[in-house]
C-alpha positions in Angstrom: 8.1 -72.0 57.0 4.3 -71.0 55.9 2.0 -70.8 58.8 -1.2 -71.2 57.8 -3.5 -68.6 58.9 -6.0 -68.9 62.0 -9.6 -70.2 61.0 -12.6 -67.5 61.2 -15.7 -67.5 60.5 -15.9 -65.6 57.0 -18.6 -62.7 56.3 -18.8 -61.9 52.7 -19.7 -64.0 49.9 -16.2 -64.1 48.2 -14.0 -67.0 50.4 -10.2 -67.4 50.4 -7.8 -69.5 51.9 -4.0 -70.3 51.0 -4.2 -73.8 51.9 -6.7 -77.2 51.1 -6.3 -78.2 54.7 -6.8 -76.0 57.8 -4.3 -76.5 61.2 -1.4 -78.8 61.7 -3.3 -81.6 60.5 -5.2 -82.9 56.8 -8.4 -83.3 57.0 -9.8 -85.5 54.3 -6.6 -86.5 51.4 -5.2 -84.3 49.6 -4.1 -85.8 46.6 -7.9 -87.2 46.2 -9.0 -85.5 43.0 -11.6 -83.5 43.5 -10.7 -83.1 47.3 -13.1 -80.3 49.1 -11.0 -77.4 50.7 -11.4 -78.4 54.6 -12.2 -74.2 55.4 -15.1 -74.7 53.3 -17.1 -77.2 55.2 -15.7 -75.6 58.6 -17.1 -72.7 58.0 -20.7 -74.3 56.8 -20.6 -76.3 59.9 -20.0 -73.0 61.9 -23.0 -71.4 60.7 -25.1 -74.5 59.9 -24.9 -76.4 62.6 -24.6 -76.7 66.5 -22.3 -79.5 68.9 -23.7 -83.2 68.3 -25.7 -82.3 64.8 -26.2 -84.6 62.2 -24.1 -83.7 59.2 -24.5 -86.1 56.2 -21.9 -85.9 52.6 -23.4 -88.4 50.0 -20.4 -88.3 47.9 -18.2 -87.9 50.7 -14.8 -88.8 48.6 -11.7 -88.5 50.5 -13.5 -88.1 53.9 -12.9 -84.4 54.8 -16.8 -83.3 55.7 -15.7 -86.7 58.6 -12.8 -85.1 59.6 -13.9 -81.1 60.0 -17.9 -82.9 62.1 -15.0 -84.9 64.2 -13.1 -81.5 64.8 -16.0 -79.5 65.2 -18.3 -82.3 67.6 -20.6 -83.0 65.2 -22.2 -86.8 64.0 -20.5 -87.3 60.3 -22.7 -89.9 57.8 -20.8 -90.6 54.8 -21.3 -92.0 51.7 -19.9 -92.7 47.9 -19.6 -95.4 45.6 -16.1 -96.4 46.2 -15.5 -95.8 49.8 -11.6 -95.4 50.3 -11.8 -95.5 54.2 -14.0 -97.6 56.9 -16.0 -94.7 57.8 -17.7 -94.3 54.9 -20.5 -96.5 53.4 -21.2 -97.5 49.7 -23.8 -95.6 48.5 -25.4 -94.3 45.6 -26.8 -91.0 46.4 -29.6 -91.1 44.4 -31.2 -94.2 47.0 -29.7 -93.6 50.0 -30.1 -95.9 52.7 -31.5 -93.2 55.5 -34.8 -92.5 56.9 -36.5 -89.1 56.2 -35.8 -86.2 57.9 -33.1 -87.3 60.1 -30.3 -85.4 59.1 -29.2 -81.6 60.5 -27.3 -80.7 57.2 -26.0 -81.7 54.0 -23.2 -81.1 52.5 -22.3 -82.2 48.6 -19.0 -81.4 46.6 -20.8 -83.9 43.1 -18.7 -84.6 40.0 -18.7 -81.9 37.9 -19.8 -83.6 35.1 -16.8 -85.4 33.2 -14.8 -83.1 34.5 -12.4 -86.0 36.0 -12.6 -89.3 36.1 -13.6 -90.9 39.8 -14.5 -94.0 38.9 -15.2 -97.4 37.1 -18.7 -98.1 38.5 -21.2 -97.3 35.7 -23.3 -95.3 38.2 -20.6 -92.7 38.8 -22.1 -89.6 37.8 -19.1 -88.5 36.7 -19.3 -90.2 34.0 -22.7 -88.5 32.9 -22.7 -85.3 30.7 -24.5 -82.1 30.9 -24.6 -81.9 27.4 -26.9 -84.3 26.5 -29.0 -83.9 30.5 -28.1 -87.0 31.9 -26.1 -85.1 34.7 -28.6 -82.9 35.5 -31.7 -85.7 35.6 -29.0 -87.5 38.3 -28.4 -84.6 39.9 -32.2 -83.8 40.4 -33.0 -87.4 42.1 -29.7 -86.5 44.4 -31.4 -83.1 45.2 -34.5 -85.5 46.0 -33.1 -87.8 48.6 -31.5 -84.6 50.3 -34.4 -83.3 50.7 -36.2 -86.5 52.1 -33.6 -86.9 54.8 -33.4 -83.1 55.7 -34.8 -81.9 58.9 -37.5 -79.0 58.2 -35.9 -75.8 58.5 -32.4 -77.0 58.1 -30.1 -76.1 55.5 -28.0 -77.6 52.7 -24.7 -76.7 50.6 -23.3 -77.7 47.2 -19.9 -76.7 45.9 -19.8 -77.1 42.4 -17.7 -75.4 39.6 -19.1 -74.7 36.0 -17.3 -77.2 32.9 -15.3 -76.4 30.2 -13.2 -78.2 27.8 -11.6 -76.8 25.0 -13.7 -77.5 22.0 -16.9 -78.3 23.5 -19.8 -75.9 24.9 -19.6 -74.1 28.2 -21.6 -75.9 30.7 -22.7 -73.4 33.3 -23.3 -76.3 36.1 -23.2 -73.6 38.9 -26.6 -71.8 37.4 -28.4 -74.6 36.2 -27.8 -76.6 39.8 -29.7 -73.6 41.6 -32.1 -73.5 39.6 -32.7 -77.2 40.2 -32.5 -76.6 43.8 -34.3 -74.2 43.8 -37.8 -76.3 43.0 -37.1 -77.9 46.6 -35.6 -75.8 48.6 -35.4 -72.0 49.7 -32.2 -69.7 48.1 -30.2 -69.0 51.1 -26.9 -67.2 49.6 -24.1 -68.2 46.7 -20.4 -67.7 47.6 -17.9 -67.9 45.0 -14.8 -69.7 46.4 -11.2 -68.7 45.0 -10.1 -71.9 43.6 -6.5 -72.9 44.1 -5.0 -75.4 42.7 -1.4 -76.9 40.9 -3.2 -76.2 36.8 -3.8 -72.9 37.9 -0.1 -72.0 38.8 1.5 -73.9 36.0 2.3 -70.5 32.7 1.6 -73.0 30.2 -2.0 -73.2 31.1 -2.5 -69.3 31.4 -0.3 -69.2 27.5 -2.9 -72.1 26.1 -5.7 -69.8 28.0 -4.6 -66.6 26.2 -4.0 -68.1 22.5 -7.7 -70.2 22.4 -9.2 -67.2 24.1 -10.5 -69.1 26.8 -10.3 -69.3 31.1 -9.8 -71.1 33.5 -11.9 -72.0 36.5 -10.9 -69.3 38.9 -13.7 -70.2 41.5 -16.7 -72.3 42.8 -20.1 -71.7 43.6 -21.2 -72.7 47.0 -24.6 -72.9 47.3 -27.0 -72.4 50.3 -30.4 -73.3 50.9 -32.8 -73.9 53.2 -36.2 -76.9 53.5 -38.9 -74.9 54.3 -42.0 -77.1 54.6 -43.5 -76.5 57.7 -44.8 -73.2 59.6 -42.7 -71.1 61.8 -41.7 -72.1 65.6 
């Protein structure tokens, strides 16, 4: 039987884990597309944050940034435009419904473009392209409201993956996001996280990969920064 292996704080800026879901438990769903691995946000929460923090996810999906604050003692705000469970609230996280600098951290896992298809609601920003800049104006009124509800001197992550679809440009989401947040906020770090996933163990994808002369996402960007607005305690 696979045991998965014990949880611990991770110290270089490549992260692996065998699993989605750390434990005995699932934190979160998942067969949610677009589910966050669990180890991710654990170990963000490790580092981030302290017992009874305010963590907030404003596309909180499936509910596992809830799940890991619950494990770890820490005060989960979710949001997302089609809340699948009662603790999350409908939100759009361009306006959302929070006074400023209230929260400890934020954590974001946002639609990579049109990479998949969340939802019907118009405002899904999934449904925006990078192509023509529509994603990235969203994205920059998201980076906005994180930053009014931020705490000074707190800290913020986004896990995002570059877009590509065969036939169309390359959409390097993971450089053009920091750049973006970098205007507001202070570069922390950038981990790249081994993605796994079922596409990338099925052959026929690595034979289509190899014949185009193309690749597949192998990894995603976490992102770290810090709100820096204040002096020095």
């Amino acid at each position: 039987m696979f045991r998965k292996p014990d949880l611990e704080i991770l110290t270089t800026t490549l992260w692996e884990y065998p699993s989605q879901h750390y434990g005995s438990k699932m934190q979160g769903n998942q067969d949610y597309r677009g589910a966050t691995p669990s180890y991710v946000i654990w170990n963000l929460l490790k580092r981030y944050t302290r017992e009874g923090d305010t963590v907030l996810d404003p596309m909180c999906g499936s509910g596992t940034t809830i799940d890991v604050c619950a494990d770890l003692k820490r005060k989960a705000i979710g949001f997302d435009l089609r809340p699948i469970r009662v603790d999350i609230q409908q939100a759009d996280a361009r306006f959302l419904p929070i006074k400023k600098e209230t929260v400890d951290f934020v954590f974001m896992d946002p639609p990579y473009s049109t990479h998949l298809e969340y939802s019907d609601d118009t405002r899904c920003l999934g449904k925006l392209d990078t192509r023509d800049g529509s994603y990235y104006e969203a994205m920059e009124k998201v980076f906005g409201e994180m930053f009014r509800v931020l705490k000074d001197r707190r800290y913020v992550a986004v896990y995002v993956s570059d877009s590509f679809k065969k036939g169309k440009p390359f959409s390097a989401i993971g450089f053009e996001l920091y750049a973006r947040l970098s205007k507001l906020f202070r570069p922390v770090d950038i981990v790249a996280v081994v993605r796994h996933n079922k596409t990338l163990k099925r052959n026929h994808w690595h034979t289509s990969a190899v014949d185009g002369n193309y690749f597949l996402r192998g990894f995603n960007y976490l992102l770290i920064f810090k709100k820096e607005i204040g002096p020095k305690h």
